[in-house]
BAVEXVO-435148 format. One record per atom (N, C-alpha, C, O): residue number from 1; residue in one letter; x negated, y, z negated; atom name. Coordinates in nm, 3 decimals, always signed. Each point is the difference from the previous one (the first is absolute). Example, Ala and Ser with C-alpha at 12.3 -4.5 7.8 and 13.67 -1.06 7.14 Angstrom:
PT    n  res       xx       yy       zz  atom
PT    1    A   -1.319   -0.569   -0.780     N
PT    1    A   +0.089   +0.119   +0.000    CA
PT    1    A   -0.090   +0.120   +0.000     C
PT    1    A   -0.104   -0.002   -0.066     O
PT    2    S   +0.139   +0.107   +0.138     N
PT    2    S   -0.082   +0.119   -0.006    CA
PT    2    S   +0.077   +0.109   -0.073     C
PT    2    S   -0.051   +0.111   -0.017     O
***
This chain:
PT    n  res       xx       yy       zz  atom
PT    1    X   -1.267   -1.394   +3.267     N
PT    1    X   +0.021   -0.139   +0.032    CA
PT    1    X   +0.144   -0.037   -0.033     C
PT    1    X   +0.068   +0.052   -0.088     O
PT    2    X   -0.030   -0.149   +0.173     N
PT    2    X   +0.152   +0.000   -0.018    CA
PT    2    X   +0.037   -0.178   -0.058     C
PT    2    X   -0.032   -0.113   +0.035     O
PT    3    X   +0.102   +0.165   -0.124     N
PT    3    X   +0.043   -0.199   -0.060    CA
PT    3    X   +0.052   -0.070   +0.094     C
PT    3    X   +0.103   +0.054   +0.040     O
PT    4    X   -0.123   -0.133   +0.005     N
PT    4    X   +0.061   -0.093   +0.065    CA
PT    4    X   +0.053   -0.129   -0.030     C
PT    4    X   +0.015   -0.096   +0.075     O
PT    5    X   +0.019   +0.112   -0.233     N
PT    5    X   +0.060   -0.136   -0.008    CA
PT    5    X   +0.133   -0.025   +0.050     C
PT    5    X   +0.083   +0.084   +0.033     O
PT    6    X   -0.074   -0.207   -0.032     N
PT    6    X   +0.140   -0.015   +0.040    CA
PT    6    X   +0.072   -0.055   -0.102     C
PT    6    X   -0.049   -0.086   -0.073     O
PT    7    X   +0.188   +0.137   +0.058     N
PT    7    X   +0.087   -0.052   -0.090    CA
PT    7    X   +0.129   -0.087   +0.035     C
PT    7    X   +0.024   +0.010   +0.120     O
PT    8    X   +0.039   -0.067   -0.167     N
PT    8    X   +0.118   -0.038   +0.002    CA
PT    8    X   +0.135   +0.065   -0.054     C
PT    8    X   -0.009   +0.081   -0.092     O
PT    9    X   +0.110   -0.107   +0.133     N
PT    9    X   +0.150   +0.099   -0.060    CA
PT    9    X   +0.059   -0.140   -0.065     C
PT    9    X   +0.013   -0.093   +0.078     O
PT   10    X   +0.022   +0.072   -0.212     N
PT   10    X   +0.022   -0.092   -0.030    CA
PT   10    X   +0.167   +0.040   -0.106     C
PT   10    X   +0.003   +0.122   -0.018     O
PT   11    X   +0.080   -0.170   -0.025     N
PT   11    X   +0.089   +0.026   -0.091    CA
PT   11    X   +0.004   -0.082   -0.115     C
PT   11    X   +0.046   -0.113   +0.017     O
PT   12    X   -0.087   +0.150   -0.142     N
PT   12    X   +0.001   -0.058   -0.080    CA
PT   12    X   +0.141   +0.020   -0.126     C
PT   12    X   +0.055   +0.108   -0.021     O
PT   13    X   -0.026   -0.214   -0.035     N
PT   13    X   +0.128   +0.075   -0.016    CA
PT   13    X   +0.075   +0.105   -0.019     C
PT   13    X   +0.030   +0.061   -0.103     O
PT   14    X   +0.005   -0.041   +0.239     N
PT   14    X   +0.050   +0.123   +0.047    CA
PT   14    X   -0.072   +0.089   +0.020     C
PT   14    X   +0.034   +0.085   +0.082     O
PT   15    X   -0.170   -0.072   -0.155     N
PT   15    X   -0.040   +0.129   +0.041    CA
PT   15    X   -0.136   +0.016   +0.128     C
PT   15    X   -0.090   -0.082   -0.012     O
PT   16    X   +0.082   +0.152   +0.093     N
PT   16    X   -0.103   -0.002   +0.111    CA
PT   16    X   -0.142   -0.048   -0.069     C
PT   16    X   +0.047   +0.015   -0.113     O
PT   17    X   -0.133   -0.044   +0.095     N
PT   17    X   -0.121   -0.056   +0.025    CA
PT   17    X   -0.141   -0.017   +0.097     C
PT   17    X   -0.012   -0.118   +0.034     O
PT   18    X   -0.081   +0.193   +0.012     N
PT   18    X   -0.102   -0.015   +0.063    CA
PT   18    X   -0.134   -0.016   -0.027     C
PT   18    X   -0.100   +0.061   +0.038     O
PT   19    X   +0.118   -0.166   -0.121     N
PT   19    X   -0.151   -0.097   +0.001    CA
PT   19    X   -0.121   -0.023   +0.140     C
PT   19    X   +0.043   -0.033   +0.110     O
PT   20    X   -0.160   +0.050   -0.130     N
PT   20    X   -0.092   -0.052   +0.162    CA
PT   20    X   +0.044   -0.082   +0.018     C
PT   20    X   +0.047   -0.074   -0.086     O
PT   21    X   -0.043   +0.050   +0.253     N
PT   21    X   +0.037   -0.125   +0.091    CA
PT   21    X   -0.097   -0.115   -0.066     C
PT   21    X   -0.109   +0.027   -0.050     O
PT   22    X   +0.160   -0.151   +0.057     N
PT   22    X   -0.032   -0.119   -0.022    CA
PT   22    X   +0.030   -0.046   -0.132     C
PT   22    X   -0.007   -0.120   -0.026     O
PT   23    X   +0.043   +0.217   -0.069     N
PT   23    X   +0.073   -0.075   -0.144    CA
PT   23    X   +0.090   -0.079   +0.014     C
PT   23    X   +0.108   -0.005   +0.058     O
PT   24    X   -0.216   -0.103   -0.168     N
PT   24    X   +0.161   -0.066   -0.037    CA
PT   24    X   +0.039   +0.030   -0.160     C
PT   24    X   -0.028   +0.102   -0.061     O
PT   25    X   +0.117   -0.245   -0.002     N
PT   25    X   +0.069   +0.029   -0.095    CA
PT   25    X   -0.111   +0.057   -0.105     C
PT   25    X   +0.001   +0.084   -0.090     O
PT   26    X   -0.047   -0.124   +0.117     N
PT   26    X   -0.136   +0.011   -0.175    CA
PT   26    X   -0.032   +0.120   -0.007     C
PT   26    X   +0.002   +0.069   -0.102     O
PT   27    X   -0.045   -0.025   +0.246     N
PT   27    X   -0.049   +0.167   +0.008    CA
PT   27    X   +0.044   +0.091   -0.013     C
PT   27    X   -0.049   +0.101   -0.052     O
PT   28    X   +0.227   -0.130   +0.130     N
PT   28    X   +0.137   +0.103   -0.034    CA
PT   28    X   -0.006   +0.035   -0.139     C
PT   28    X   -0.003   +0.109   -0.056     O
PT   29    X   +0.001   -0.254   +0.003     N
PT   29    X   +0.019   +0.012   -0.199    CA
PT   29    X   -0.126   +0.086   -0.047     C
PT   29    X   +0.009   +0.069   -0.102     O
PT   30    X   -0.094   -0.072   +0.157     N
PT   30    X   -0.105   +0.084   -0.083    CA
PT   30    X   +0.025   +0.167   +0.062     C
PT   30    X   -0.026   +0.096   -0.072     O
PT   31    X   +0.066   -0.084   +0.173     N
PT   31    X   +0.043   +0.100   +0.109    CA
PT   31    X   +0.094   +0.070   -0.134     C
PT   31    X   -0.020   +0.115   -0.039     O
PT   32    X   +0.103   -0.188   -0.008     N
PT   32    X   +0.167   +0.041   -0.048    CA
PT   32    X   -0.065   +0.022   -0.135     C
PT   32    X   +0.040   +0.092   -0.071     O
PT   33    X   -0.156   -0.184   +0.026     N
PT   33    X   -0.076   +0.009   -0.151    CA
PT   33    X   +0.132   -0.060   -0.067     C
PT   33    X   +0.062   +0.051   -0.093     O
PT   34    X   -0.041   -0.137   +0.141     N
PT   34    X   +0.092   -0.120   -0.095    CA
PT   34    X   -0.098   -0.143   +0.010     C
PT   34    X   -0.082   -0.044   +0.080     O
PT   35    X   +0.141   -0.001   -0.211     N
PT   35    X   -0.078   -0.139   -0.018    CA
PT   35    X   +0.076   -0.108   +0.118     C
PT   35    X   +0.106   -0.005   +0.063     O
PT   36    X   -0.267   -0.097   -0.084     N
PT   36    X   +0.071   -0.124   +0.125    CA
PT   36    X   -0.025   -0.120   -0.093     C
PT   36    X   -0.084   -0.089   +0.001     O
PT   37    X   +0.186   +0.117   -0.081     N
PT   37    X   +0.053   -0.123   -0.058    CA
PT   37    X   +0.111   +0.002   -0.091     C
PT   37    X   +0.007   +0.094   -0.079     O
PT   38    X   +0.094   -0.196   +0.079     N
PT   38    X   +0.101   +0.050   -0.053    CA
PT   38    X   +0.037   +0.057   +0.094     C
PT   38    X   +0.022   +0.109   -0.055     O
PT   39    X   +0.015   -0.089   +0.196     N
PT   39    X   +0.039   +0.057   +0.097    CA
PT   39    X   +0.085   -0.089   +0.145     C
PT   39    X   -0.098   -0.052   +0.053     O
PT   40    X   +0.171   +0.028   -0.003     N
PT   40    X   +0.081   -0.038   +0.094    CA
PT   40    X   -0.023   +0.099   +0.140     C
PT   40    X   +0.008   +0.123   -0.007     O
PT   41    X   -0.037   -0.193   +0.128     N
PT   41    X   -0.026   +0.145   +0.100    CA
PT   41    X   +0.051   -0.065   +0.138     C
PT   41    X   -0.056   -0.100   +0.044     O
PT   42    X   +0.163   +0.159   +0.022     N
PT   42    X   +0.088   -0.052   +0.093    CA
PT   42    X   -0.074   +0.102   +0.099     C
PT   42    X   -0.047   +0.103   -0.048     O
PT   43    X   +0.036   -0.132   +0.195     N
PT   43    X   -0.028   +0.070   +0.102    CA
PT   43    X   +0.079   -0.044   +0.118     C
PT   43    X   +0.004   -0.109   +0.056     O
PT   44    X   +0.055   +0.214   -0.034     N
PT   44    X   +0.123   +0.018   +0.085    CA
PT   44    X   +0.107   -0.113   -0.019     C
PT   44    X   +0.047   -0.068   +0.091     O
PT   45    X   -0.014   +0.060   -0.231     N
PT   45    X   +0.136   -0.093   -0.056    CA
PT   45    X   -0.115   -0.198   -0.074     C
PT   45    X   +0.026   -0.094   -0.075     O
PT   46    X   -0.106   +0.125   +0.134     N
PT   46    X   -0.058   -0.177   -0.021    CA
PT   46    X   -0.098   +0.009   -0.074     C
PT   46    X   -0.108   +0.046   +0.036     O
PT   47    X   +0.137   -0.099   -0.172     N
PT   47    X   -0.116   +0.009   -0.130    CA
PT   47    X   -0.133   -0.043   +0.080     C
PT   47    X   +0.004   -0.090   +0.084     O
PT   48    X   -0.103   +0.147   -0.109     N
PT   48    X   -0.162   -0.021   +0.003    CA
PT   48    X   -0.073   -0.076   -0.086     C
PT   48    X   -0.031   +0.060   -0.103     O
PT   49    X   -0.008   -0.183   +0.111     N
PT   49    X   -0.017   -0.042   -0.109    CA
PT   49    X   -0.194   +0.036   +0.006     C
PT   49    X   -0.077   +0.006   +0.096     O
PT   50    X   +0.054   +0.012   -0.254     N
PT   50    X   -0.119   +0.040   +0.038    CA
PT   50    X   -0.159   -0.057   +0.036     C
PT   50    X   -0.109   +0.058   -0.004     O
PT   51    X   +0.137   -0.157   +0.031     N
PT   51    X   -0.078   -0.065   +0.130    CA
PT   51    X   -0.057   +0.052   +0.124     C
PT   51    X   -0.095   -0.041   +0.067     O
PT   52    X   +0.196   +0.169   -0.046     N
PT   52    X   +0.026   +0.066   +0.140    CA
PT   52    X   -0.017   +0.085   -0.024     C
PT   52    X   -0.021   +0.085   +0.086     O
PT   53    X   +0.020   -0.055   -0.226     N
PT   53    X   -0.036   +0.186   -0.035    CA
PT   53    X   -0.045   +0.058   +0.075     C
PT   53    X   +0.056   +0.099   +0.047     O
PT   54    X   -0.214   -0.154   +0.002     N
PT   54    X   -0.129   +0.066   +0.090    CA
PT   54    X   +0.077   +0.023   +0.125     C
PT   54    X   -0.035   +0.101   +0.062     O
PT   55    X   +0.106   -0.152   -0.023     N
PT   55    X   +0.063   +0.000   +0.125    CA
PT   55    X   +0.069   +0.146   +0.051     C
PT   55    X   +0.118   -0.027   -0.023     O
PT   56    X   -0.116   +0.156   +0.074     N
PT   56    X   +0.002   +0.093   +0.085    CA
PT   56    X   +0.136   +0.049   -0.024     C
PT   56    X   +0.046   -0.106   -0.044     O
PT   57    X   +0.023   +0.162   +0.041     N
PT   57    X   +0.187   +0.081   -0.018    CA
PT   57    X   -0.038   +0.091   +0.119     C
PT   57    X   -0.079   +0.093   +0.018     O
PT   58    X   +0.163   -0.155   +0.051     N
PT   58    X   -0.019   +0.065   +0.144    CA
PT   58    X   +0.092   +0.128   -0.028     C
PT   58    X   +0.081   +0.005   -0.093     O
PT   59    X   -0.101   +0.086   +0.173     N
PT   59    X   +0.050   +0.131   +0.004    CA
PT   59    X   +0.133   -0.005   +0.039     C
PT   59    X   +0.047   -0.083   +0.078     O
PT   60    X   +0.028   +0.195   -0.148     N
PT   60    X   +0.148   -0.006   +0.002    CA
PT   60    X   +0.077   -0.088   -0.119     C
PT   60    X   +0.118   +0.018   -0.030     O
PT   61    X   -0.216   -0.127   -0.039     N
PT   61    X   +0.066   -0.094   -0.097    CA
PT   61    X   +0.090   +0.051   -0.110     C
PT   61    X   -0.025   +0.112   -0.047     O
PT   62    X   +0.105   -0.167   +0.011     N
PT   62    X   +0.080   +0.009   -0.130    CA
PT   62    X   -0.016   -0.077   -0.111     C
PT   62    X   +0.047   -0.114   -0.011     O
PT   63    X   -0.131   +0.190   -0.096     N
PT   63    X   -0.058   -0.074   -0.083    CA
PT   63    X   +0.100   -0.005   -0.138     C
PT   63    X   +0.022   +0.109   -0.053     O
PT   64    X   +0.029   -0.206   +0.002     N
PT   64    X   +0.018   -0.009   -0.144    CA
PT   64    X   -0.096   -0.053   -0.101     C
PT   64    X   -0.052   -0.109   +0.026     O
PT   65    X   +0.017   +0.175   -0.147     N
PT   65    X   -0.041   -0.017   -0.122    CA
PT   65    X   +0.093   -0.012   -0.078     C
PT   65    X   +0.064   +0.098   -0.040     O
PT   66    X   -0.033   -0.244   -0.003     N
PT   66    X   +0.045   +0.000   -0.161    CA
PT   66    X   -0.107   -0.058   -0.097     C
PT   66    X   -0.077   -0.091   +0.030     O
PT   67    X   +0.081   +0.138   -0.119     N
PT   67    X   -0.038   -0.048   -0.159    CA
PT   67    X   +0.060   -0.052   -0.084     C
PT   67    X   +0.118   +0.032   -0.009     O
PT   68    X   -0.182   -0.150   -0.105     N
PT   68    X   +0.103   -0.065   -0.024    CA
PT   68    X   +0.049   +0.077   -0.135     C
PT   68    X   -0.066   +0.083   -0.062     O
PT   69    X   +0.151   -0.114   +0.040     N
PT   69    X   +0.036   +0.087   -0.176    CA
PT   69    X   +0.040   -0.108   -0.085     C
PT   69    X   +0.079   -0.086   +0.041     O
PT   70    X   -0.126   +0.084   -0.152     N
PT   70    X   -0.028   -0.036   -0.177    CA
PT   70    X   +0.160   +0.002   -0.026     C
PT   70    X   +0.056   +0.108   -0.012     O
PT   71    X   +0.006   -0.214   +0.005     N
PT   71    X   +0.107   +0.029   -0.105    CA
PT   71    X   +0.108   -0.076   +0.132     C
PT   71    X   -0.020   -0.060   +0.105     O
PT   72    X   +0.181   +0.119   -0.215     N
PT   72    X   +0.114   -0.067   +0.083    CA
PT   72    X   +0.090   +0.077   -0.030     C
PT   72    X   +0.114   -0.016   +0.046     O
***
Protein backbone atom coordinates (compact mmCIF):
# COMPACT_ATOMS: atom_id res chain seq x y z
CA UNK A 1 0.00 0.00 0.00
CA UNK A 2 1.34 3.24 -0.90
CA UNK A 3 1.11 6.65 1.43
CA UNK A 4 -0.51 9.07 -0.12
CA UNK A 5 -0.32 11.90 1.93
CA UNK A 6 0.27 15.00 0.72
CA UNK A 7 2.73 17.42 1.98
CA UNK A 8 3.77 20.84 1.68
CA UNK A 9 7.57 22.41 0.97
CA UNK A 10 7.63 25.06 3.41
CA UNK A 11 10.96 27.20 4.69
CA UNK A 12 11.25 27.71 8.01
CA UNK A 13 13.97 29.80 9.08
CA UNK A 14 16.01 29.03 6.50
CA UNK A 15 15.78 25.66 6.71
CA UNK A 16 13.43 23.38 4.20
CA UNK A 17 10.42 22.02 6.05
CA UNK A 18 7.61 19.45 4.93
CA UNK A 19 4.81 19.27 7.21
CA UNK A 20 1.14 17.49 5.63
CA UNK A 21 -0.73 19.78 3.40
CA UNK A 22 -3.20 21.91 5.26
CA UNK A 23 -1.03 23.01 8.40
CA UNK A 24 -1.13 25.84 9.88
CA UNK A 25 0.87 27.78 12.51
CA UNK A 26 -0.05 25.60 15.59
CA UNK A 27 0.64 22.32 13.74
CA UNK A 28 4.02 23.50 12.08
CA UNK A 29 4.93 24.30 15.92
CA UNK A 30 4.06 20.93 17.07
CA UNK A 31 5.55 19.59 13.55
CA UNK A 32 9.00 21.63 14.65
CA UNK A 33 8.07 20.35 18.58
CA UNK A 34 8.51 23.96 19.63
CA UNK A 35 6.18 25.58 22.06
CA UNK A 36 3.18 27.98 20.86
CA UNK A 37 3.59 30.43 23.19
CA UNK A 38 5.96 32.90 23.81
CA UNK A 39 6.35 32.68 20.08
CA UNK A 40 6.00 35.41 17.12
CA UNK A 41 5.22 33.60 13.54
CA UNK A 42 5.46 35.69 10.25
CA UNK A 43 4.29 33.88 6.97
CA UNK A 44 5.76 35.05 3.98
CA UNK A 45 7.12 38.49 5.75
CA UNK A 46 3.36 39.33 7.63
CA UNK A 47 3.11 38.35 11.38
CA UNK A 48 0.14 35.75 11.93
CA UNK A 49 -1.57 36.67 14.62
CA UNK A 50 -2.88 33.71 16.35
CA UNK A 51 -6.40 33.95 15.68
CA UNK A 52 -5.44 32.61 12.22
CA UNK A 53 -3.20 30.01 13.47
CA UNK A 54 -5.85 27.27 12.21
CA UNK A 55 -5.62 28.90 9.02
CA UNK A 56 -3.52 26.67 6.17
CA UNK A 57 0.51 27.92 5.07
CA UNK A 58 0.07 27.41 1.67
CA UNK A 59 2.88 25.64 -0.04
CA UNK A 60 6.08 27.28 -0.99
CA UNK A 61 5.62 29.74 2.26
CA UNK A 62 8.39 31.37 4.13
CA UNK A 63 7.94 30.86 7.54
CA UNK A 64 9.64 32.81 10.46
CA UNK A 65 9.69 31.68 14.13
CA UNK A 66 10.91 33.97 16.69
CA UNK A 67 10.84 33.46 20.43
CA UNK A 68 10.87 35.86 22.81
CA UNK A 69 14.09 36.01 25.11
CA UNK A 70 14.31 36.85 29.04
CA UNK A 71 16.63 39.61 29.61
CA UNK A 72 18.35 42.81 27.81
Amino acid sequence: MTDSKQLVELTVNGSPVTPDAGVGVAGLLAHLDLPDCGVAVAVDGVVRPQGRWDQPIADGAVVDVLTAVQGG
